[in-house]
N, C-alpha and C positions, 0 to 999 in steps of 0.2 A: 621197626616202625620209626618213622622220623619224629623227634620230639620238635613239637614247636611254641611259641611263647608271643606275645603282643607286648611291642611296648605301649599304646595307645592303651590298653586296657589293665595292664599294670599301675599306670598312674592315675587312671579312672578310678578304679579300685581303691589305693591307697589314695585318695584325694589328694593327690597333689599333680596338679597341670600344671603348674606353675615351673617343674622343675627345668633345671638347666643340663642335666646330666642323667644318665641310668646306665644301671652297669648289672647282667646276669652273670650265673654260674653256668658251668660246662658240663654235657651230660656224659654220662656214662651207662652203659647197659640200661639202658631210659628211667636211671633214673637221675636224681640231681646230684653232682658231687661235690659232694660238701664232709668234712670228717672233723671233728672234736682234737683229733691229735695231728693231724697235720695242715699245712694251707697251702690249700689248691687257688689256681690262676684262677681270673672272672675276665669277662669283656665287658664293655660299653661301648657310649658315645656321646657329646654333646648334642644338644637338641637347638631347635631354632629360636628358642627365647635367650640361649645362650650368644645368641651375634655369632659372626663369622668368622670360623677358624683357620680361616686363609692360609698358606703358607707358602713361602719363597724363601730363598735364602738370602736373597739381596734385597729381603724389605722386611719390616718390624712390624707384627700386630699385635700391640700388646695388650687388646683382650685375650686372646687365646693365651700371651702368654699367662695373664694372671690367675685366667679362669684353670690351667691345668697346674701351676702351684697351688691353687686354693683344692682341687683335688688328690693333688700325687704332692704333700708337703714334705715328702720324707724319699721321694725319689727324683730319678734323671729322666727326661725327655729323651728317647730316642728316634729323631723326625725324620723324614726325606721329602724328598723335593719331588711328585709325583709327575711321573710323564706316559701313563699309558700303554707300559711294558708288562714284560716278567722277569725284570729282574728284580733278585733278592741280595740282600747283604746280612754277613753275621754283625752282629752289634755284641761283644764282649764287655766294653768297659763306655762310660760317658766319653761322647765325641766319632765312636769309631762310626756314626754317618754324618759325620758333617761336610756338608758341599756337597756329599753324592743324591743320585738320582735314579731314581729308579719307584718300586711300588710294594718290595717288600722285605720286611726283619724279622729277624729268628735271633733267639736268644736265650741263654741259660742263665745269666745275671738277674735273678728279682730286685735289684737296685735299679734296673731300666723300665721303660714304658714304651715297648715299640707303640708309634702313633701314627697312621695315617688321616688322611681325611678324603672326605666324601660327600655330595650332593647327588644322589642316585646310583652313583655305582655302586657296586659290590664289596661292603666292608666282611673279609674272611678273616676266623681266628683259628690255629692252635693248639691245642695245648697234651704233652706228653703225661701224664700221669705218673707216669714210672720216673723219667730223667728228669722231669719238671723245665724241661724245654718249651717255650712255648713261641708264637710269634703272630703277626698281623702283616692284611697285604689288602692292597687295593686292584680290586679286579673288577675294570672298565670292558667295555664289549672285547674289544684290542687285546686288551689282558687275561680274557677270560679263558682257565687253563692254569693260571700262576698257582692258585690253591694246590693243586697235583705236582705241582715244582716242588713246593715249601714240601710236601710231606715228603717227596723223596732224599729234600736235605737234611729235616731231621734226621730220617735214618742214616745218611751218611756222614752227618757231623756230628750228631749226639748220640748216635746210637740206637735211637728210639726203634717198638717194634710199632707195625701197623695197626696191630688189635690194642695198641695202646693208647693210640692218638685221639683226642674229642673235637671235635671241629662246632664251631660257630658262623653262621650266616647271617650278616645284621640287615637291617633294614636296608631297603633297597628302592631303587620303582619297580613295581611289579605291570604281569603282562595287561595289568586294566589299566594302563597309561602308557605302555611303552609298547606303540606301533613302529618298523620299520618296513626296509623296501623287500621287494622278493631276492633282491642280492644276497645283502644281509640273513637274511631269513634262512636261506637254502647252504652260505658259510656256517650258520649254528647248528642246522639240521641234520650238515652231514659228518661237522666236527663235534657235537654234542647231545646228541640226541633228537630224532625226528618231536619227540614228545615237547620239546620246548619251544617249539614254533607252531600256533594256530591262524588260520583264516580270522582275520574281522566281522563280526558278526553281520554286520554290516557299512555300506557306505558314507555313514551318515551317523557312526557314533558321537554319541555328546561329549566325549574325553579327545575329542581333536579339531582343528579345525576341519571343516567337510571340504574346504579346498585343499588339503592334505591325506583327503582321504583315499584316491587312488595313486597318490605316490607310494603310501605307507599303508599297504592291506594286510601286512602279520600282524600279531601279537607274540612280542619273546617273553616268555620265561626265564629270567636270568636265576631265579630260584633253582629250577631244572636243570639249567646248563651248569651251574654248578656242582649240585647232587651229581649227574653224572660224572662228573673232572673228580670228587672226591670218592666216590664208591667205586671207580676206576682205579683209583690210585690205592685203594684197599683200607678205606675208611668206614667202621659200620655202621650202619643206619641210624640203630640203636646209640650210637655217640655221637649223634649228631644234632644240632638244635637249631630253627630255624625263626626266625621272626618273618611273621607274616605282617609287616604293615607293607604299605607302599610311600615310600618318601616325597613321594609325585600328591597324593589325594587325602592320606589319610591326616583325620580331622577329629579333634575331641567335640563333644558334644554340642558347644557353643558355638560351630565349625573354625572353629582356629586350627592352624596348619602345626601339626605336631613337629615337620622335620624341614631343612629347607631342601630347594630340589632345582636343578638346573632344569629341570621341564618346564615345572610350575613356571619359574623366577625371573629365567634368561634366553630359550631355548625360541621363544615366540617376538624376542626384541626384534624390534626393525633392524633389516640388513647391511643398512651403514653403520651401526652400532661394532667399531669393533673389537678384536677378540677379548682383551684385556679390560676393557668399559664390561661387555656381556660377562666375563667372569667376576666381574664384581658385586654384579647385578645380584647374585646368586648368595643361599645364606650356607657357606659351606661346612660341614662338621669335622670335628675328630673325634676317629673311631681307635678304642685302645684295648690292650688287654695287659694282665698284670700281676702279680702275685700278692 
């Protein structure tokens, strides 16, 4: 059975909405792994009160930078420059991704932070139990499938086995916000599972515009499209933990927006608006994991 977890409800819970940041532990055989005598990896991510963790390599943000010293005081950043692939790099020592490009890192050094970021896509984690390898990737519709990359390089660069690995799926938009066309629809259906693409209930749902409504008549599941790419790649259910918010809608009590989301944010700007103005528009996060 898939374990899964809210962050929306986690800081309901502990009364704190206010926060800039959350970070879980990785499951194991459903339950939490957590041990007294050794330390296991965790993942997170910044949230939308933390501002936008932007990244490029030919420009400075230094909120992000400050905000992830003020959490990682004692380690290295390891970033990339995200473009919508699958490709991954090893990250050994501080620096070994700098200038490169791609969507994701693996690594054995717990002096590192692999870091991606994200506004709706797919933040995946991680992590070996055994070799204490662990890593983070970003997997956009384009990319989706990189999760089944990374586990086959743990194994062949760390050694890792399959029934060792725990994987993490962070917050994402889920399919109550994310309509596309029947192209797209029928490219996840037949590379990911039919179960990830549903009909719109109807033409005239309140989470789109209704003049967008017969362009975009599915509903994806990138939840699902994922479970399959990792239970393919021989990941077990049982170590796997999922966050059910959607980065698109969900809202704490007060309706304040928990995460930021290129749906929400940018995705609706007027069409002269371009690329680089609409991504700014957006409040983008970093997703990490870490030992």
């Amino acid at each position: 059975m898939i374990n899964e977890i809210s962050v929306k409800d986690e800081l309901e819970k502990n009364n704190t909405p206010e926060a800039k940041y959350v970070s879980f532990p990785f499951y194991c055989n459903s339950e939490i792994l957590a041990s007294d005598s050794e330390k296991h990896a965790r993942w997170g991510m910044t949230l939308l009160c933390a501002k936008s963790m932007r990244f490029r390599w030919n420009e400075t943000n230094e909120n992000r930078t400050q905000m992830l010293k003020s959490i990682f005081p004692n380690q290295k950043i390891a970033p990339l420059e995200l473009i919508h692939s699958k490709e991954i790099f090893e990250a050994k020592s501080e620096g070994d991704t700098k200038n490169l490009k791609g969507d994701g890192i693996i690594t054995k050094n717990p002096l590192l932070v692999p870091c991606v970021t994200v506004a709706d896509c797919v933040p995946i984690f991680l992590y070996d139990k055994k070799t204490k390898a662990f890593a983070a990737f970003h997997s956009g519709w384009k990319g989706t499938g990189i999760a089944g990359l990374g586990v086959e390089k743990l194994c062949s660069i760390y050694g890792s086995q399959k029934e060792d690995i725990c994987a993490a799926i962070g917050p994402h938009i889920d399919s109550c916000c994310y309509f596309v066309d029947e192209e797209r629809a029928d490219y996840f259906a037949k590379n990911f599972g039919e179960s990830c693409v549903s009909k719109a209930e109807n033409a005239t749902d309140d989470k789109k515009p209704n003049s967008l409504a017969q362009q975009f008549p599915f509903r994806l599941s990138l939840t699902k499209a994922n479970l399959y790419v990792l239970k393919k790649a021989g990941i077990k259910e049982e170590n796997i933990v999922v966050a059910r918010d959607c980065t698109c809608c969900t809202a704490f009590k007060n309706g304040t927006n928990v995460f930021g989301s290129f749906r929400r944010q940018a995705a609706f700007l007027d069409e002269k608006i371009d690329a680089d103005t609409r991504s700014r528009s957006m409040t983008v996060q970093a997703a990490f994991v870490y030992i």
